[in-house]
N, C-alpha and C positions, 0 to 999 in steps of 0.2 A: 623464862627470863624474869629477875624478881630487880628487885629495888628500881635504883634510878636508872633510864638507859638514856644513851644518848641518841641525838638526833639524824646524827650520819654515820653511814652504817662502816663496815669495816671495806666496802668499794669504795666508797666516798658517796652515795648517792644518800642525799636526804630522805629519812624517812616520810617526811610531809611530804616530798615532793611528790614520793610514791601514793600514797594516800591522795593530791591531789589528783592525780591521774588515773584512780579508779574513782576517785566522782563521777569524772570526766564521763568515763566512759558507763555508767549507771545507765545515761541516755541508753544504751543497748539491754659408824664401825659395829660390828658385832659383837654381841655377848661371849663370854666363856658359855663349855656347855652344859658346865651344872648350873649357872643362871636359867638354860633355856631348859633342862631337866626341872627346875624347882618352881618355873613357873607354870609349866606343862602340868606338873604334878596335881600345884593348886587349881587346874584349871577341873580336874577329873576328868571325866570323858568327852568334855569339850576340845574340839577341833579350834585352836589358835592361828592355825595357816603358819605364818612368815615369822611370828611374833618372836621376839629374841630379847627382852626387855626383863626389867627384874623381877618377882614376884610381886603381884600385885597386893592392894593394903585388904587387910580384913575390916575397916572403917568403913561407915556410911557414905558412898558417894551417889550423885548422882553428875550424869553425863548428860551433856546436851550437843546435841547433832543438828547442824541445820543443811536441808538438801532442797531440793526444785520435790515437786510434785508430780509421782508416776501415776501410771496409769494403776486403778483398784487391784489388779493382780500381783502387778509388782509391788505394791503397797503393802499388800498383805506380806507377801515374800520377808520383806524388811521387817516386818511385825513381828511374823513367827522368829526370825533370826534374834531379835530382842530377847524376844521369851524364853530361848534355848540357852542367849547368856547368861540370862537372870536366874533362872534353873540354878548354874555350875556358879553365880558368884551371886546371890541373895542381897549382899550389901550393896552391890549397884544396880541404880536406876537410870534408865534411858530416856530422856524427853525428846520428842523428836520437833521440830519446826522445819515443814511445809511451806515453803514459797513457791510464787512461779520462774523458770528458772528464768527470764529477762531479768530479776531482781537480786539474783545474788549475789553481785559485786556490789551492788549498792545494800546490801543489806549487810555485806561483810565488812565494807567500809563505815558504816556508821556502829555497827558491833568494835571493831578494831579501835575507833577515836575514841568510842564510849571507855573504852578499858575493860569491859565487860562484855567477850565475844562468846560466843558457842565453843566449845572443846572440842566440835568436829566441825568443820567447814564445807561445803562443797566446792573444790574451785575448778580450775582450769591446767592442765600445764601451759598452754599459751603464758598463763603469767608466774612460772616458777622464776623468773628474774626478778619481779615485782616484790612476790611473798618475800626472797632471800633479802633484797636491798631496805626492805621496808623491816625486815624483821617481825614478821607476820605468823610462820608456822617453824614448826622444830623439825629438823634436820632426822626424818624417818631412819634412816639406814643406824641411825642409833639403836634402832628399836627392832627391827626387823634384819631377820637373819641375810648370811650373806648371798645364800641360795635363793630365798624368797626376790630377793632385789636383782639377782643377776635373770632370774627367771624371764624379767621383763625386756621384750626385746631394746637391743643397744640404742637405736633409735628415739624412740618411747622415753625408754629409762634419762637420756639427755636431754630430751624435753622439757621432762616431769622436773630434773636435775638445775641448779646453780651453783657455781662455785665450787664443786666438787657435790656436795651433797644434795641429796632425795627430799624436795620439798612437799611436795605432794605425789599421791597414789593411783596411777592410771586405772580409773576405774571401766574402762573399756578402749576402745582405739578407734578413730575416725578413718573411714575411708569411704570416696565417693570414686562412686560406680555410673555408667551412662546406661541406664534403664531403656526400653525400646518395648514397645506395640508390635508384635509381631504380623499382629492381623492387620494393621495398619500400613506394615510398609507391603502386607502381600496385594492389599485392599487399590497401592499404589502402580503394582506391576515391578516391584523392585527389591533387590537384593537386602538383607537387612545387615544392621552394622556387624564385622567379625564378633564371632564371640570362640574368641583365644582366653587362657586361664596365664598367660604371662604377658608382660608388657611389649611383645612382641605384636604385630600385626595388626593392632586397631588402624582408626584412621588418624590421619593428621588436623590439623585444622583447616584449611585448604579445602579436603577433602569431606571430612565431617559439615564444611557452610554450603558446599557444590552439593551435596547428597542430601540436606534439609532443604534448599532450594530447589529441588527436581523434584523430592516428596511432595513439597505445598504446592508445586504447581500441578499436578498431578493429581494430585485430592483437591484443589479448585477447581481445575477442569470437568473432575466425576459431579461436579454438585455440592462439595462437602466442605463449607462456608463456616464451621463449626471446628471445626479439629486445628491444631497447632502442631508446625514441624516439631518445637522443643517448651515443654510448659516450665509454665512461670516457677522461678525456684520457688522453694518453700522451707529453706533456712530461717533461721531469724525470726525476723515480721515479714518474709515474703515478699518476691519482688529484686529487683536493681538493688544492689547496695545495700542488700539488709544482713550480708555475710561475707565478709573480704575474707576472711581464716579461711576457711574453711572451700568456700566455693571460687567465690572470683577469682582470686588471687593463681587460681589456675592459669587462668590467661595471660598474666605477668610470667610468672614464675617457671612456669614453662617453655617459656622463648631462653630460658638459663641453661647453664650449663655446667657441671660441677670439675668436669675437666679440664675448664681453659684455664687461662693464666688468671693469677687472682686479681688484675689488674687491669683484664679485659672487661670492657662492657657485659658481656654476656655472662659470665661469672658472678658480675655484679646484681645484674636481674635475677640469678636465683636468689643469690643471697637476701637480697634486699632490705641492708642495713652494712652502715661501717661495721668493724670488727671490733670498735670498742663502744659500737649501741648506740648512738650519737645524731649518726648523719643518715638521710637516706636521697640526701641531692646526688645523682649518678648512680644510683640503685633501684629505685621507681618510675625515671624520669628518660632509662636510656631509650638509646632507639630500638632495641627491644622489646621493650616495657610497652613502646608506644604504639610499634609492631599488634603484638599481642592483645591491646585493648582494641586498636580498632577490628580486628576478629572479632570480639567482643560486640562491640559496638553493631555492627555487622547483622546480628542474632536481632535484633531490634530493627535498625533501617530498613532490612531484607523483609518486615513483617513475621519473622520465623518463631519468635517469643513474643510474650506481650509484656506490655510497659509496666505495670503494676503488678501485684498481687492474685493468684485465682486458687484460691485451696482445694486438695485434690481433684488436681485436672488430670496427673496420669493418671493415677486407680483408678479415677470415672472413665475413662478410655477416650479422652478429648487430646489426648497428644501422644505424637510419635515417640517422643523421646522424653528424657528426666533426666537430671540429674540427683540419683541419690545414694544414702546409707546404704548396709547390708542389712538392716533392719527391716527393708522394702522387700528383700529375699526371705526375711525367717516369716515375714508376714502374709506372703502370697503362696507361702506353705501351706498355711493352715489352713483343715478343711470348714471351710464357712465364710473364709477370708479371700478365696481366691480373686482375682477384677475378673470385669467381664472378657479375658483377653487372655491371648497367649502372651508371652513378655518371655525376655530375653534381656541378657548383660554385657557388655563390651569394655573395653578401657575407656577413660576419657580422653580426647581429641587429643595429640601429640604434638606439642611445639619442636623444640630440639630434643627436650626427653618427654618422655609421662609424668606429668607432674602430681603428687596429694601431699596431703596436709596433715598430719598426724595429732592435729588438736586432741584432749581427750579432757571428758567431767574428769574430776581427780581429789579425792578431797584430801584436806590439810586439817593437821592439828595443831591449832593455835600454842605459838609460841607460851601467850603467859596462862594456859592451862594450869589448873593447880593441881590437873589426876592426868599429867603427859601418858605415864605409863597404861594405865587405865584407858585415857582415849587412843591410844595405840592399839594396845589387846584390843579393844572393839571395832579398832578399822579393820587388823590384820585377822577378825575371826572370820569379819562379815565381807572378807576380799579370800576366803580360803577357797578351796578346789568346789566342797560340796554347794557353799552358798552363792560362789560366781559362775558357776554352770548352770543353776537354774534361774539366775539373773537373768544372763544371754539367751536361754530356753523360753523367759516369757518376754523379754526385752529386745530382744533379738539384736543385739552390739556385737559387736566382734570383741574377744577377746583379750584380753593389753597383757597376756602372760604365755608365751612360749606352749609351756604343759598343759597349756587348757585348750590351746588350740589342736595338739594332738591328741586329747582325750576326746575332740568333738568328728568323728571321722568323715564329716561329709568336708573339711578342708582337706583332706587327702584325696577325696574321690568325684567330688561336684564342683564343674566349672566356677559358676557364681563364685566360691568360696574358696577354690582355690587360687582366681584371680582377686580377690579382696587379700587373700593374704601376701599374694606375689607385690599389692598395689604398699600394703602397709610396710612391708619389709623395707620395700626403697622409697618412703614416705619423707616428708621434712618435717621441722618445727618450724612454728613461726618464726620472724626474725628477731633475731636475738636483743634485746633493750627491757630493763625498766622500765621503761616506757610504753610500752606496747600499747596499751589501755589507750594512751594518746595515739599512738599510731594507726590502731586500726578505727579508730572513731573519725578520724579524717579521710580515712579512705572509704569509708563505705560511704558517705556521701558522694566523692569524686567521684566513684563509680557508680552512682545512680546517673550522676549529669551528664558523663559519657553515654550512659546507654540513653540516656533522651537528646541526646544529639549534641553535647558540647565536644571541641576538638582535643583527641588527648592530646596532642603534642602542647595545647595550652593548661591543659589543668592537670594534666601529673608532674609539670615543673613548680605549677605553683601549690599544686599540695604536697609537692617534697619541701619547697622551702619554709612552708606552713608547719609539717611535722619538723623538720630543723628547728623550728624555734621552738616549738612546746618541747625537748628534749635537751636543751640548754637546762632546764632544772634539776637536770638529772647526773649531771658534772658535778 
């Protein structure tokens, strides 16, 4: 996007406003195919992945990427993938910037005002409504072929998606799994949670607070003053309300149901947002919603979780249960890495359905990029089959592409992984708004003060009418 743009986008939503609302939240078509023949060509024996965009320039560029900070293996990973491009295209150069990832909406958002952003971004699909309305990143499926983009499952791909088009690149897929202490619940004389590879047979919620409460009393009675029925999340900053996307929001959104009437309450608790991004008074606030959180709540009064923060409490084998990634599965593989414990995987607790969250890292290529095509080739090289297999091999994420997931054979043949893929297949996005950035920055507060004992029936009214009003600017 070059010269003057305008201020409001082609929804009507002010770009500022989007922009103010990742402040806010800081606190936290296809080419022909000789196009894709001629670019393939100049690429030589370099692997493009998805790439479908014109031949790139033989001119001096250099590309700037800005991502969060992996671990030195996966670092490396990214390095060597630099080197392989620079090899096949000499004229370009890679600079990469390193943050930690709590910083990179605030670091995108002061890139974006400045006028001078990085050419790759790391973002989120959570806020591909934000990038579209704000006019933030370019419309990938320009760039990328039709196969590379159907590749991603339909799910995913609507997430990543606004307005018809691919804002950003799922560069893996979220899904949370209910980890378990195996020696823990035998240590208790008790059955341990199902471990089914479909959404069938876990427990409910109901059932899941009744069977944490008979564990702790049960390892209280042995002496064992030390162990936790369910350890403290470790999203986020750890703790209450340091992850509405992704974790709590389980508790709400689960009491939904995607088959009622779309005018029923319960309908409205999945959804959790009007249909045109606006409102969420009678979507956060139903008596579902309210249902749902005091379960929540429940995990705390009952003693079952603890109120703060405790980093690796399940590894260390101090808690029966977790809620985590698949990441916790490719990690307690490895030999060096295993915990002191046998461990096991279930669904999470069952409202009306099995609820997850399909957030994914995803990155974006800045709309007013001066080398689009160029920062494209370097997403779609460094998102190809050889480079995101060994991503997830030392990263341990689940996959955000169909083919990758059948190229990796233990989702066909190992529990863990074939219930992670059963969980993400029928996963959601967040609720759908420009706004979002405001929306969950209100809630993850509300849901700390629930879990330290305020009543939901009174504060997820008044934090729906709270997000109501920061989402007026977005009209």
């Amino acid at each position: 996007m070059t010269g003057k743009t305008s201020e409001r986008s082609e929804s009507g939503v002010s770009r500022r406003a989007v922009l103010s609302g990742i402040a806010k939240a800081a606190a936290l078509g296809v080419f022909a195919p000789a196009v894709i023949d001629s670019a393939r060509a100049a690429a030589g024996k370099i692997d493009l992945g998805g790439y479908a965009g014109p031949t790139l320039t033989s001119e001096p560029v250099t590309l700037r990427f800005m991502r969060q900070d992996f671990t030195p293996d996966v670092n490396a990973l990214l390095e060597k993938a630099y080197a392989e491009f620079k090899a096949s295209f000499p004229n370009i150069t890679v600079v990469e910037e390193k943050v930690p990832y709590g910083d990179l909406q605030k670091k995108m958002l002061v890139y974006v005002a400045s006028n001078d952003a990085p050419d790759i971004m790391m973002g989120r699909t959570d806020f591909a409504d934000a990038y579209h309305a704000g006019k933030m990143a370019l419309p990938l499926q320009d760039y990328l072929s039709k196969a590379f983009v159907e590749d991603i499952p339909a799910n995913l791909r609507s997430a990543a998606s606004s307005g018809g088009s691919l804002y950003c690149s799922p560069w893996e897929t979220s899904v949370m799994l209910l980890y378990f202490n195996r020696d823990m619940w035998a240590k208790a004389g008790l059955k341990t949670p199902p471990e089914v590879d479909t959404l069938e047979g876990g427990w409910t919620d109901e059932e899941f607070i009744a069977q944490l409460e008979d564990l702790n009393g049960k390892l209280k009675a042995a002496g064992d003053t030390k162990s936790w029925a369910l350890a403290a999340a470790g999203q986020g900053n750890g703790g209450p309300g340091a992850n509405y996307s992704q974790l709590e929001s389980i508790w709400i959104r689960s009491q939904g149901d995607p088959t009622a009437p779309k005018s029923s309450s319960t309908y409205k608790t999945l959804a959790g947002i009007s249909d045109d991004g606006r409102s969420v008074t009678g979507y956060i606030d139903t008596p579902e919603a309210i249902k749902g959180m005091r379960y929540y709540q429940s995990l705390f009064s009952k003693g079952l979780t603890p109120l703060g923060p405790v980093p690796n409490q399940f590894p260390g084998g101090l808690a029966a249960t977790y809620f985590g990634g698949l990441n916790f599965t490719n990690r307690f593989r490895v030999p060096g890495m295993e915990p002191p414990f046998k461990w096991g995987v279930s669904p999470p607790p069952k409202g009306k359905i099995v609820f997850n969250g399909n957030g994914s890292d995803a990155p974006l290529v800045w709309a007013k990029s001066k080398h689009p095509a160029e920062a494209a080739a370097l997403l779609a090289f460094l998102c190809n089959d050889t480079n995101r297999l060994a991503f997830h091999k030392a990263w341990g994420s689940m996959p955000s592409r169909t083919s990758l997931r059948k190229a990796m054979s233990e989702f066909a043949t190992e529990q863990p992984f074939k219930l992670a893929s059963a969980l993400s297949d029928a996963s959601y996005s967040v609720p759908r708004t420009p706004g979002y950035f405001d929306y969950f920055n209100a809630m993850n507060p509300a849901v700390k003060d629930i879990a330290l004992g305020a009543d939901p029936a009174k504060v997820l009214p008044d934090t729906a009418a709270k997000i109501d009003r920061l989402l007026v600017k977005y009209k």
